[in-house]
N, C-alpha and C positions, 0 to 999 in steps of 0.2 A: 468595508472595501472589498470589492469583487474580487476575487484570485482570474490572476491569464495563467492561461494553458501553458506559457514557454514562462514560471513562479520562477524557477531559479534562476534567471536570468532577470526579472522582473525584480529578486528579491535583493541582486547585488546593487543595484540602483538605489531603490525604495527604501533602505534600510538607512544608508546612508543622507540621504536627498529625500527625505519625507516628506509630502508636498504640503500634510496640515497637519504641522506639527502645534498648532495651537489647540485642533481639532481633539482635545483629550480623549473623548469616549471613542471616537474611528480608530485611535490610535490603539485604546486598551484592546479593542476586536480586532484590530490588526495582529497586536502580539499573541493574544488569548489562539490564535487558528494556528496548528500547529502545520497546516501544508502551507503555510506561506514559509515554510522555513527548510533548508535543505536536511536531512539528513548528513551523519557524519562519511558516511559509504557516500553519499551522491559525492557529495564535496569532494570526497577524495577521486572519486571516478571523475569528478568532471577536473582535477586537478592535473590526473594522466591524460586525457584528452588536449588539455591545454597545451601540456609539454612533448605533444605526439608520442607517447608511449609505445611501444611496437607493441600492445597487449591487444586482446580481443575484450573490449569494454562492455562486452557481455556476461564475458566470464568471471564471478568474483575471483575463484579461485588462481586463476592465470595472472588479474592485477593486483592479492597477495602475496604471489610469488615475485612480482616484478618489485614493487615496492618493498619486500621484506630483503631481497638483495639488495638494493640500494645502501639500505640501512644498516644494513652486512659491511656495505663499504668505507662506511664513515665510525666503526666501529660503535654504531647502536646495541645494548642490550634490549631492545622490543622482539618479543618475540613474533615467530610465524604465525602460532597461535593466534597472538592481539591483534597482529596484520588483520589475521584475516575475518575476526571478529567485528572489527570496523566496516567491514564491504559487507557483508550477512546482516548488517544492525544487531547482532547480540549484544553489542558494547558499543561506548562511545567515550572519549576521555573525558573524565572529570572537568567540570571551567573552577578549577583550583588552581594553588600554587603547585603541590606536587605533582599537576601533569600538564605545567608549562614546557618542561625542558623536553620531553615526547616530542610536543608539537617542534621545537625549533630542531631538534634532530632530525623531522620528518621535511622541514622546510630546508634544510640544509642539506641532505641527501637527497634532493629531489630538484637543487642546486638554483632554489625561487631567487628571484631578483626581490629587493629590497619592496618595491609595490606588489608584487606575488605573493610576499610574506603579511604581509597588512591584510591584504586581499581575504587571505586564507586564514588568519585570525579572527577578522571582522566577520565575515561570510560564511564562514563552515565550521570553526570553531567557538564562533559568537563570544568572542573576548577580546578586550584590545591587546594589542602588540608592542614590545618594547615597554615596559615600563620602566626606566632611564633609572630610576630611584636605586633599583637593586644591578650592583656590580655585575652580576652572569649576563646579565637583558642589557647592558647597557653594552657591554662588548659585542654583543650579540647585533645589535644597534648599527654599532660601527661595521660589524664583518658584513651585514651583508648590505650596506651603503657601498662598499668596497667590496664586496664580493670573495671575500676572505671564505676558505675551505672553516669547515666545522673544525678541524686538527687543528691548523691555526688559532682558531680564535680561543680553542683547552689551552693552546701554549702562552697566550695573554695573561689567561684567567690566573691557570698557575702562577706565572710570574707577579701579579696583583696579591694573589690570596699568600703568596709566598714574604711578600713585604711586611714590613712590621705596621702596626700603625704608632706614626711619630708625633702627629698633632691632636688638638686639643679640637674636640667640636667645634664649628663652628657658630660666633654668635652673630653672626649674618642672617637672616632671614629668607635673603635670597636664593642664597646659594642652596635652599631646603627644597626651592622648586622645580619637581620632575621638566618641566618645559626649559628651564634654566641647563639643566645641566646637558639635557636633550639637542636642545642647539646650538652648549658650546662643543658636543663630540659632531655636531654635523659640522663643525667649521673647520673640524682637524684634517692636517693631510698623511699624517705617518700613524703607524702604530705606537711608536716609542711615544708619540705626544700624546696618544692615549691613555697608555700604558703608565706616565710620569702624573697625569692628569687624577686618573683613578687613587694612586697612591696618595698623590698628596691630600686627597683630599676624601682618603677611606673613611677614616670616623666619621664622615658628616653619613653614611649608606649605612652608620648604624641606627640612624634615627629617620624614623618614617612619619609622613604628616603633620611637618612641622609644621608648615605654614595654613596649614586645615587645623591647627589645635590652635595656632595663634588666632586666628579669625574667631574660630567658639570661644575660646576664654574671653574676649571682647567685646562679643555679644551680651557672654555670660555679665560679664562688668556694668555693661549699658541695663541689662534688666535688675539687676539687683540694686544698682547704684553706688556709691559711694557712701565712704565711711562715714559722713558728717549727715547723711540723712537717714540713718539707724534711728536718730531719737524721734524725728518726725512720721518714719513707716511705724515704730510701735508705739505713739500714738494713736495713729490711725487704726491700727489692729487691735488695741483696747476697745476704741470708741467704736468700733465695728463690733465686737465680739460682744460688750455690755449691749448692744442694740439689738441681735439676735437673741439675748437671754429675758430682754424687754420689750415686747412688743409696744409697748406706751410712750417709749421712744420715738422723738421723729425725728427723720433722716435730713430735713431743710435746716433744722439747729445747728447742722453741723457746719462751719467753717470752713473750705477745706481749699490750702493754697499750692495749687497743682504744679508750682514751680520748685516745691522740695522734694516733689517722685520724681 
């Protein structure tokens, strides 16, 4: 696939909206070209752009200083240092756990609206956003659907992490699914329903990919089969394994009633 001239702009579409996603090999040379893809400095330059930053977006140093206050003001520990490491490209954040909460600091002192935040996950950060499963992201979720300051949403968490947990995992299936829990906090309209939400239902945020382990144990079950066809598979594995040790064997002799695999 050709690269246009105005990529970062080309690449917030394209990434999302792939036109041949069937096309595997266009795809692999698509990802393999590293200018189809922004830098952590552009993305963050074209993020002050977005928000008319009163900076000169020429200047790294001017739009590490502007952003490094921001983050001043939402009491971030990042430093000016990392700030301004990001605009130079010496650094970029890890696409980890430990430097998810960076980003939502930087999304939250930079005061992105709910699609700003995705945007700049998806686009600049190349990782998704919110993932509802883990308590900090899923408040996270909430505050900026509502628009909740970063302070704010510390005072949730606390009071979440501050609770006991009183119930028993759940043996619901459902309730395991990040998408599940995802669109019952988009349906809430207060904090406190959040807040009541989370709790009751904290034990189940200690278990991750529930419903991804239930699906492979299933599979697993359908390949190996059932108990009652143990003596007909090692049958077969006899009569296989004496046929490899005997070439004088042949293989038409063999019987074989493909409705006990």
């Amino acid at each position: 696939m050709k690269m246009k001239s105005d990529y970062t702009l080309y690449n917030q579409s394209s990434i999302q909206n792939y036109s041949s996603i069937d096309n595997v090999d266009q795809a692999v040379e698509y990802l393999k070209d590293p200018t189809h893809f922004r830098s952590f400095g552009q993305g963050l330059t074209e993020l002050l752009q977005k928000k008319n930053a009163p900076v000169d977006f020429s200047d790294n140093a001017e739009m590490a200083d502007y952003l490094f206050s921001k983050l001043k003001d939402i009491g971030s520990t990042i430093s000016r240092a990392t700030v301004m490491s990001w605009f130079t490209g010496n650094h970029r954040p890890k696409v980890e756990a430990g430097s998810r909460p960076k980003i939502y600091e930087l999304c939250f002192a930079m005061q992105l609206t709910y699609e700003e935040t995705v945007w700049f996950f998806q686009h600049v950060y190349y990782d998704r956003a919110f993932n509802c499963h883990n308590i900090r992201e899923a408040v996270y979720y909430y505050s900026f659907l509502h628009q909740l300051s970063y302070q704010k949403a510390q005072e949730i968490i606390q009071k979440i992490d501050a609770a006991p947990v009183t119930l028993p995992v759940s043996d619901d299936i459902d309730t395991y699914y990040t998408s599940y829990v995802q669109n019952t906090i988009a349906a809430m309209e207060s904090a406190d329903e959040l807040i009541d939400f989370l709790i009751a239902n904290k034990a189940d945020f200690c278990h991750w990919n529930k419903s991804a382990l239930h699906t492979l144990h299933d599979l697993i079950s359908q390949l190996i089969g059932s108990k009652e066809s143990d003596d007909a598979v090692n049958e077969l594995r006899t009569t296989l394994y004496a046929m490899s040790r005997n070439r004088n064997m042949i293989s038409g002799r063999i019987s074989i009633d493909i409705h006990k695999y």
